[in-house]
C-alpha positions, 0 to 999 in steps of 0.5 A: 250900545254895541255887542261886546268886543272879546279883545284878549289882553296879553302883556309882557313882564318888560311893559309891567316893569315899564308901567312900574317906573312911569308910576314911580317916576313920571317917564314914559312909555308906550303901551295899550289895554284892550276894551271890552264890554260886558253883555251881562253884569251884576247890579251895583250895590250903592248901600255903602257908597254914600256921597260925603258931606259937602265939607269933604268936598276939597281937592285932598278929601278921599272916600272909600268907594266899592264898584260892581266888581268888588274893587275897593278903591279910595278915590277923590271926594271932587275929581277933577280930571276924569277919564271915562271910557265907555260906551255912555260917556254922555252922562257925564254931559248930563251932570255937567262933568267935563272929562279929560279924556275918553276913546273918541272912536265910540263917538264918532257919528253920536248926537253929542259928538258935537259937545266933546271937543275939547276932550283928549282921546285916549285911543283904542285900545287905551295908551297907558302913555296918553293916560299917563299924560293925562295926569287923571284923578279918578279913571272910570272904565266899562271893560270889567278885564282885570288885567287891564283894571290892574295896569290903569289902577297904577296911574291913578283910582280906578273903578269899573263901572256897569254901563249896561245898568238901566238908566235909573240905577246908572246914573245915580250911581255915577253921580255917587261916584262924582259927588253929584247923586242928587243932581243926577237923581233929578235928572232921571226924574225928569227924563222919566217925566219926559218919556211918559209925555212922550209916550201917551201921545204916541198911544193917541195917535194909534199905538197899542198898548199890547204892540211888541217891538225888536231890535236887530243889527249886523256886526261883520262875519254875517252875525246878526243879534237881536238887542235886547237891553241895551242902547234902544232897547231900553227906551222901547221897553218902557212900561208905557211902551212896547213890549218885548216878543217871548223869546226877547222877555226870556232873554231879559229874564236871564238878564242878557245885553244882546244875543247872536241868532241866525236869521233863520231864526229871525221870525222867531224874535221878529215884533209887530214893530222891527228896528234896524241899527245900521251898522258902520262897517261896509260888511255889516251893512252889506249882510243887512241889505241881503237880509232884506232882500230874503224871502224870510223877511219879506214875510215877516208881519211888521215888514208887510205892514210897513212897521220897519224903522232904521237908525245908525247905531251910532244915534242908539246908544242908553246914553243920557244925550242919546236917550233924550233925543231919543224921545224926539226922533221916536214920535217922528220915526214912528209917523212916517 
């Protein structure tokens, strides 16, 4: 999961009329919505969201359905022509769900970059033209700005969705959405399975039961964030696997995705277990290796015991493809 990009959204009174006519008259036009994501978000409330029964299932069957933000939106008993843009788009690989479109750019360099080719990019920030081209049924967004929310929701139902939820409120919420709750449930019970395997054979050979761990990464403009959860985070802190450092649980308390700090500051967040993200961006990746090359690293505990760990933060992510692979490359990076 990557640090929220704050875009601020500005459209004029000519693109709202624009979208008007493309709505009303199938024409088109040119424009484009910012994402962002959220750092922190309220947890769904699924009580009223029910999946219809299986004779709603038709093309015109509609469902009322509520998102995390309150929206009330009716959408499709069984879309078929999805559009999902956000930074866990491989859940829907995991409930075998074939979207029509998505920003491609979030994938470049994912483990499941390899499995999305035949999705259309809708661009980023998004082109209302290429959604419009697009003729979805249901849009699924990430970015809670409503200004945006209210553009994409002339096209065609719309939900915000809370991709930073953890992966076992996520996905069955998801597949409430997609008429596919149970399938997704089974899938969570079974990655669930998976990572309890994968952790009691990473406590035979050696790690402790009390070892903490800490995830950081470098974003251009020399900002350092500790992750605390999101992407990596969230298999790390496993209740069978590391535990987070106290400045990290009082961040997880107040229910924070990620948080800048000073690498001044950085032993304070440091865990006897240290992983790097790399980051994309030459700057990025620049301001990571002075950091390593600093005294204030060089004496932390996990970099004098050799217990640092790196991974592109492209292969990070609290995706469904992601976090199963995740549960192969841990035991690996963590023997070497």
């Amino acid at each position: 999961m990557k640090p929220a990009k704050k875009l601020p959204v500005t459209i004029s009174i000519l693109t709202l009329m624009s979208l008007t006519l493309m709505a009303c008259n199938g024409t088109g036009a040119t424009d484009s919505v910012s994402q962002q994501t959220a750092a922190t978000a309220t947890q769904p409330s699924t009580g009223s969201n029910e999946s219809p029964p299986s004779d709603a299932g038709s093309e015109a069957a509609k469902r009322s359905y509520t998102d995390y933000k309150g929206h009330t939106v009716e959408i499709p008993a069984s879309p078929n022509r999805i559009i999902f843009s956000g930074e866990t788009f491989s859940d829907l690989l995991a409930l075998d769900v074939k979207a029509v479109g998505t920003d491609m750019n979030r994938m470049k360099g994912s483990v499941f970059e390899d499995q999305i080719q035949h999705v259309e990019d809708i661009g980023f920030p998004t082109s209302l033209e290429k959604v419009l081209a697009l003729n979805p049924d249901l849009i699924i967004v990430a970015n809670p700005d409503e200004t945006a929310y209210e553009q994409l929701s002339k096209i065609a139902p719309t939900l915000m969705f809370d991709t930073f939820a953890p992966l076992e409120k996520r996905m069955p919420e998801l597949g409430d959405i997609l008429g596919k709750k149970a399938q997704a449930e089974q899938w969570v019970a079974d990655y669930e399975a998976k990572a309890d395997v994968m952790w009691q054979q990473l406590h035979s050979t050696g790690i402790q039961a009390d070892e903490t761990a800490s995830v950081f990464t470098y974003y251009p403009g020399d900002r350092l964030f500790v992750m605390v959860s999101t992407g990596l985070s969230q298999v790390l802190y496993h209740p069978n696997g590391f535990k987070p450092t106290p400045n990290i649980q009082q961040l997880l308390d107040e229910q924070s995705g990620f948080k800048e700090i000073s690498m001044e500051t950085l032993p304070e967040f440091a865990g006897d277990r240290i992983f790097i993200l790399n980051p994309v961006q030459p700057e990025a990746q620049k301001s990571t290796q002075d950091m390593m090359n600093s005294t204030i690293w060089a004496n932390l505990p996990a970099v004098k015991n050799g217990h640092v760990y790196t991974i592109d933060i492209a292969k990070s992510g609290s995706d469904a493809a992601t976090r199963e692979w995740l549960l192969q490359e841990l035991p690996s990076m963590l023997s070497k």
